[in-house]
PAKE-927066 format. One record per atom (N, C-alpha, C): x, y, z. Coordinates in steps of 0.1 Angstrom, whole numbers, padded with zeros to 4 digits, always signed. Example, Ala and Ser with C-alpha at 12.3 -4.5 7.8 and 13.67 -1.06 7.14 Angstrom:
BEGIN
+0132-0057+0078;+0123-0045+0078;+0132-0033+0078;+0128-0022+0071;+0137-0011+0071;+0129+0000+0079;
This chain:
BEGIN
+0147-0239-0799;+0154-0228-0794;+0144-0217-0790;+0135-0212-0801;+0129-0205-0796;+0118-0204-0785;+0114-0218-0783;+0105-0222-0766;+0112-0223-0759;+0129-0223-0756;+0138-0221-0747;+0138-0208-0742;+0139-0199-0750;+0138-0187-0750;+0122-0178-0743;+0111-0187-0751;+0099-0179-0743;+0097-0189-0732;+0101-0197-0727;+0101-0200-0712;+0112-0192-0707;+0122-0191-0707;+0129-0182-0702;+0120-0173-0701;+0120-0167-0709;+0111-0149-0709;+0102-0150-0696;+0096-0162-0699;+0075-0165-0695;+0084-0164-0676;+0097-0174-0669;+0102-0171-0660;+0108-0161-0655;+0114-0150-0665;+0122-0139-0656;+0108-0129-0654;+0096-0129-0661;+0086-0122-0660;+0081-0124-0644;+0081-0138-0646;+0071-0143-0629;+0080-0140-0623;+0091-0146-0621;+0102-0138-0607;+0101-0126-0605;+0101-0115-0617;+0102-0102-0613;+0083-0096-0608;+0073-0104-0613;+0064-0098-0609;+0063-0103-0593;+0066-0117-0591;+0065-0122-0577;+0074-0113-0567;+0087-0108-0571;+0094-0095-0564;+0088-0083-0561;+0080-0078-0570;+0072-0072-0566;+0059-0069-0557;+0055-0081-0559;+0043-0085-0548;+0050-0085-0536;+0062-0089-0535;+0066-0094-0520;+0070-0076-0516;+0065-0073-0501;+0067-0055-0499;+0084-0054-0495;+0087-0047-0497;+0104-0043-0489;+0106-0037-0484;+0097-0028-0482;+0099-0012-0472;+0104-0012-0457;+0106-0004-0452;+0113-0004-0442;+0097-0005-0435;+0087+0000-0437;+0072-0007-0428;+0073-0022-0427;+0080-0029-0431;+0077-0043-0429;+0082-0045-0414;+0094-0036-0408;+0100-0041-0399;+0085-0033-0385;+0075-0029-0390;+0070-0025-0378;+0060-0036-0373;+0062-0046-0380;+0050-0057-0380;+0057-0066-0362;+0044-0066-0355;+0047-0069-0341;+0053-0080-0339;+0064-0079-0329;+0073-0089-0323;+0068-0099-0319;+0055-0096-0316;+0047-0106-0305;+0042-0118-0313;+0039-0115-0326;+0036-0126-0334;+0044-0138-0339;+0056-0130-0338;+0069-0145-0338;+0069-0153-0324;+0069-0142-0314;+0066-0152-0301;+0058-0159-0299;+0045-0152-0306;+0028-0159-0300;+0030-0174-0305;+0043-0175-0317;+0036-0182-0327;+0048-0196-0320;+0058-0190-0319;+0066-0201-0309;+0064-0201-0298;+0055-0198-0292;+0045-0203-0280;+0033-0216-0283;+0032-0212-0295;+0019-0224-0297;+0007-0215-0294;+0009-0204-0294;-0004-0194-0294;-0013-0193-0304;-0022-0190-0311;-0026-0185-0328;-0033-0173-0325;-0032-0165-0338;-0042-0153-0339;-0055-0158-0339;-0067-0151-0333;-0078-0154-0332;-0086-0141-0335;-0083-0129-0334;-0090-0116-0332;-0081-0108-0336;-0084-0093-0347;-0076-0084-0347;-0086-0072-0349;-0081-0060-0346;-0091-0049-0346;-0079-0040-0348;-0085-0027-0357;-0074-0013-0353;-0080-0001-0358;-0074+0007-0346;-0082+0021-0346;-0075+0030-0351;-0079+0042-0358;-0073+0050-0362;-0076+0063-0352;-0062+0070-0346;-0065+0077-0342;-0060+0095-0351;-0065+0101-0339;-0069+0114-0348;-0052+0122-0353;-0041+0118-0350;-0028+0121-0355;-0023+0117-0366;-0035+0103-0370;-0025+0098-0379;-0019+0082-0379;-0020+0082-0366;-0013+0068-0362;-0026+0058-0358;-0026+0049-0353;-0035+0040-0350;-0029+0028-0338;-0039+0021-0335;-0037+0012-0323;-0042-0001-0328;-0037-0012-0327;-0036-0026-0334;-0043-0037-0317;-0050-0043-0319;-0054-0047-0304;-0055-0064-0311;-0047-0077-0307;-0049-0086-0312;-0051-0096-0299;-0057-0105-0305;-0061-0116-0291;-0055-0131-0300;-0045-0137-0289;-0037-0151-0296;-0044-0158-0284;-0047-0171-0285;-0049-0182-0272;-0043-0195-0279;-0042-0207-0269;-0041-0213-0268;-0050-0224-0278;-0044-0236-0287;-0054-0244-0296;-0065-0251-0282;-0075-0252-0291;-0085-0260-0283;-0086-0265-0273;-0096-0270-0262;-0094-0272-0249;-0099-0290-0254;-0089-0300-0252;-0094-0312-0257;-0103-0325-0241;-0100-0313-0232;-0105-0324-0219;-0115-0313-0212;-0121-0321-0203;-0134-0313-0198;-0125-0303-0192;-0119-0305-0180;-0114-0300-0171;-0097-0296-0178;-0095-0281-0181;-0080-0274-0191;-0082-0260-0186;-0067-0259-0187;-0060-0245-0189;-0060-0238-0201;-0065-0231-0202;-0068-0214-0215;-0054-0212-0214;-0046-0204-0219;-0038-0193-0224;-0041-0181-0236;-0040-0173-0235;-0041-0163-0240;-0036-0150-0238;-0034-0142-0249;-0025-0131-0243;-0035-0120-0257;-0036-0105-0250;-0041-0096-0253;-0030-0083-0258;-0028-0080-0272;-0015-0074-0275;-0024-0063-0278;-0016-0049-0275;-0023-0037-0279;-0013-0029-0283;-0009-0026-0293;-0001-0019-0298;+0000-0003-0306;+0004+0006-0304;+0007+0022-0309;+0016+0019-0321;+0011+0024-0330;+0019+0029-0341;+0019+0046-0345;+0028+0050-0350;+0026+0064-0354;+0019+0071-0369;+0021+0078-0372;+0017+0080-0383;+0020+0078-0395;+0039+0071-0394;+0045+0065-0404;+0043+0051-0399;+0034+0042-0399;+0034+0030-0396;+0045+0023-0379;+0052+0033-0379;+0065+0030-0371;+0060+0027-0356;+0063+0014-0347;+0058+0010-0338;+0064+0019-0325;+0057+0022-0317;+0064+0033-0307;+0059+0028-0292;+0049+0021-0289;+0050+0009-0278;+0039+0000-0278;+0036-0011-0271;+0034-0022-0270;+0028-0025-0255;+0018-0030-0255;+0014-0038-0239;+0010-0052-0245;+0012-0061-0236;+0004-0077-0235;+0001-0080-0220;-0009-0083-0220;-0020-0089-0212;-0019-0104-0214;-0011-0108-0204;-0014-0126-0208;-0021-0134-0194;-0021-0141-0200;-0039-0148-0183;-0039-0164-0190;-0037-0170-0175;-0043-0183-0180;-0053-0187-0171;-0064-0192-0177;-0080-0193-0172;-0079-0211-0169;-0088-0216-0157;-0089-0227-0156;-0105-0228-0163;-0106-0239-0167;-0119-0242-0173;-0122-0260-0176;-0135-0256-0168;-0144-0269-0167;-0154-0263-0174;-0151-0270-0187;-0159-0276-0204;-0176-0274-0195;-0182-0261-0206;-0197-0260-0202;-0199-0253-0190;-0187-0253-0184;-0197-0248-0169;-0190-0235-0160;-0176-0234-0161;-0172-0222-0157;-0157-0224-0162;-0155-0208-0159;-0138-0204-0163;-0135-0196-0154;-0123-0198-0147;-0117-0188-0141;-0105-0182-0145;-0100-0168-0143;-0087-0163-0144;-0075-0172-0132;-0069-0172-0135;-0054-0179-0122;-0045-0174-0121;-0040-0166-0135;-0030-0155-0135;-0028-0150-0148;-0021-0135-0140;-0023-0126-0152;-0009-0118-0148;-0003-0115-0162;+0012-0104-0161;+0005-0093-0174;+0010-0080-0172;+0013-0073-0181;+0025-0062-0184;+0027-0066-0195;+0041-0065-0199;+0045-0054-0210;+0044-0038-0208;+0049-0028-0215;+0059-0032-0222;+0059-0028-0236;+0070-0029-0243;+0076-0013-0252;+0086-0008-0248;+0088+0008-0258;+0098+0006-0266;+0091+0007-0278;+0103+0010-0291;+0109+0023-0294;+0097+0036-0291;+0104+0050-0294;+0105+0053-0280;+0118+0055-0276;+0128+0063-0262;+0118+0077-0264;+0111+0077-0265;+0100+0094-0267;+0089+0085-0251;+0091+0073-0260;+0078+0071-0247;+0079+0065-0235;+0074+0063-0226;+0079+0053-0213;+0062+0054-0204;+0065+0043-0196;+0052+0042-0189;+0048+0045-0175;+0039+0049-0174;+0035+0059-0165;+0027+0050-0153;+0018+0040-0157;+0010+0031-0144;+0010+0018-0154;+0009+0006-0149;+0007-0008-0152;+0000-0017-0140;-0011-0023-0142;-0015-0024-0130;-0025-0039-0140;-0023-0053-0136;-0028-0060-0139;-0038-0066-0126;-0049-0071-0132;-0056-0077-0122;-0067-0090-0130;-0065-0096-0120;-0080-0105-0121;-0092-0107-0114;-0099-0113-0120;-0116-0114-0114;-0120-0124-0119;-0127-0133-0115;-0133-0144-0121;-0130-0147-0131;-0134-0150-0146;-0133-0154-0160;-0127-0140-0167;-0120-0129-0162;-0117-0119-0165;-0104-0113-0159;-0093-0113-0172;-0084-0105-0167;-0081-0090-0170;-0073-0079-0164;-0076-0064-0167;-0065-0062-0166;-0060-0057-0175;-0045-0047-0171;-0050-0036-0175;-0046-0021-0167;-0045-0009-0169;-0032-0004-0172;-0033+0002-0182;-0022+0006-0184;-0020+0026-0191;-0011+0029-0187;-0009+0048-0191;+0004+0050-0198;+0006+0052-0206;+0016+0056-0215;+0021+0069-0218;+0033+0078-0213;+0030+0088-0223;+0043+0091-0230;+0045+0099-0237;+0051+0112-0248;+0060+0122-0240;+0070+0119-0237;+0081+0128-0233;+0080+0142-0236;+0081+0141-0250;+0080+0154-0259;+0066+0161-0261;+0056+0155-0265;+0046+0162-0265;+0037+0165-0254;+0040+0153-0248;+0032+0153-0227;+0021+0146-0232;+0013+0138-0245;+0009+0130-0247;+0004+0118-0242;-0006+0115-0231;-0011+0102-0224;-0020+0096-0231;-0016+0085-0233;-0022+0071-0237;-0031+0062-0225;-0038+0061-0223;-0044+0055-0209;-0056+0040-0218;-0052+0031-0211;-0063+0021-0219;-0064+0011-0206;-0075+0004-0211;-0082-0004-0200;-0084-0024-0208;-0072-0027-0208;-0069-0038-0219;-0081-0054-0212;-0085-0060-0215;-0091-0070-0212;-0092-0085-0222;-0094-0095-0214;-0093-0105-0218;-0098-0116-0209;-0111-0119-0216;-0125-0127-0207;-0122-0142-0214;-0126-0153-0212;-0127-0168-0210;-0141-0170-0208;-0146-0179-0217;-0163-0183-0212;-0161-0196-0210;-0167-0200-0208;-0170-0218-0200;-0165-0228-0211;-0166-0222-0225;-0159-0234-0232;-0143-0228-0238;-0141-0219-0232;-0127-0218-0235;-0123-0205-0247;-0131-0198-0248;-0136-0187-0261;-0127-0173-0255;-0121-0169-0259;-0114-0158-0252;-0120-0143-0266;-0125-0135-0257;-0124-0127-0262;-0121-0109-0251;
């Protein structure tokens, strides 16, 4: 009876400490949309970076591509997400940069096409220029964002390059 008891105990302990670890906050919902898509795309994370800017809030910049190139001559995919947060974690907009590069293994890559795709979660913001382009092994979206309320411009210069073996950075 009484090892009935301290296994019980030794289990409502773990469950409540593993409750714990797991977060609940209402910041969980600010975790990008794009990673449930990337991920039912067949995309994977490969790259993440984020800046803090001087308000408080920060900018999240992630690069997903395509698994491995298994033949000489393949298609890249990849998509370039840059995302605004505010100062409460809270996501307020979103661009992706997506490009599919042709590549011949070792020797060159080209861009073939490229969309970019604004996304606004705070009605505060809307976009101002979106302008995708390509160039050789290199795709560019420009993009301008601003702040209704504060008059606030966001301007970035998003990219997403392909090298000969298929490396997106």
């Amino acid at each position: 009876m009484k090892k009935t008891v301290k296994h019980l105990l030794v289990s409502i302990l773990a469950a409540s400490s593993l409750c714990t670890a797991i977060p609940l906050s209402a910041s969980a919902a600010t975790v990008s949309p794009q990673i449930s898509e990337n991920v039912s795309s067949g995309l994977v994370m490969v790259d993440q970076t984020v800046e803090h800017l001087a308000d408080g809030g920060y900018i999240t910049i992630e690069i997903y591509e395509s698994p491995s190139l298994s033949r000489a001559i393949s298609q890249k995919q990849g998509r370039k997400v840059v995302t605004q947060s505010d100062s409460n974690g809270k996501m307020v907009w979103q661009y992706t940069l997506s490009a599919t590069f042709s590549v011949n293994s070792g020797v060159s890559a080209t861009c073939t096409k490229v969309t970019g795709t604004p996304s606004i979660y705070d009605t505060a913001w809307f976009t101002v220029s979106n302008t995708p382009n390509r160039s050789g092994n290199r795709a560019t979206g420009n993009i301008t964002m601003q702040n209704r309320t504060s008059k606030q411009k966001v301007s970035r210069s998003v990219t997403l390059t392909c090298d000969a073996y298929g490396n997106l950075s």
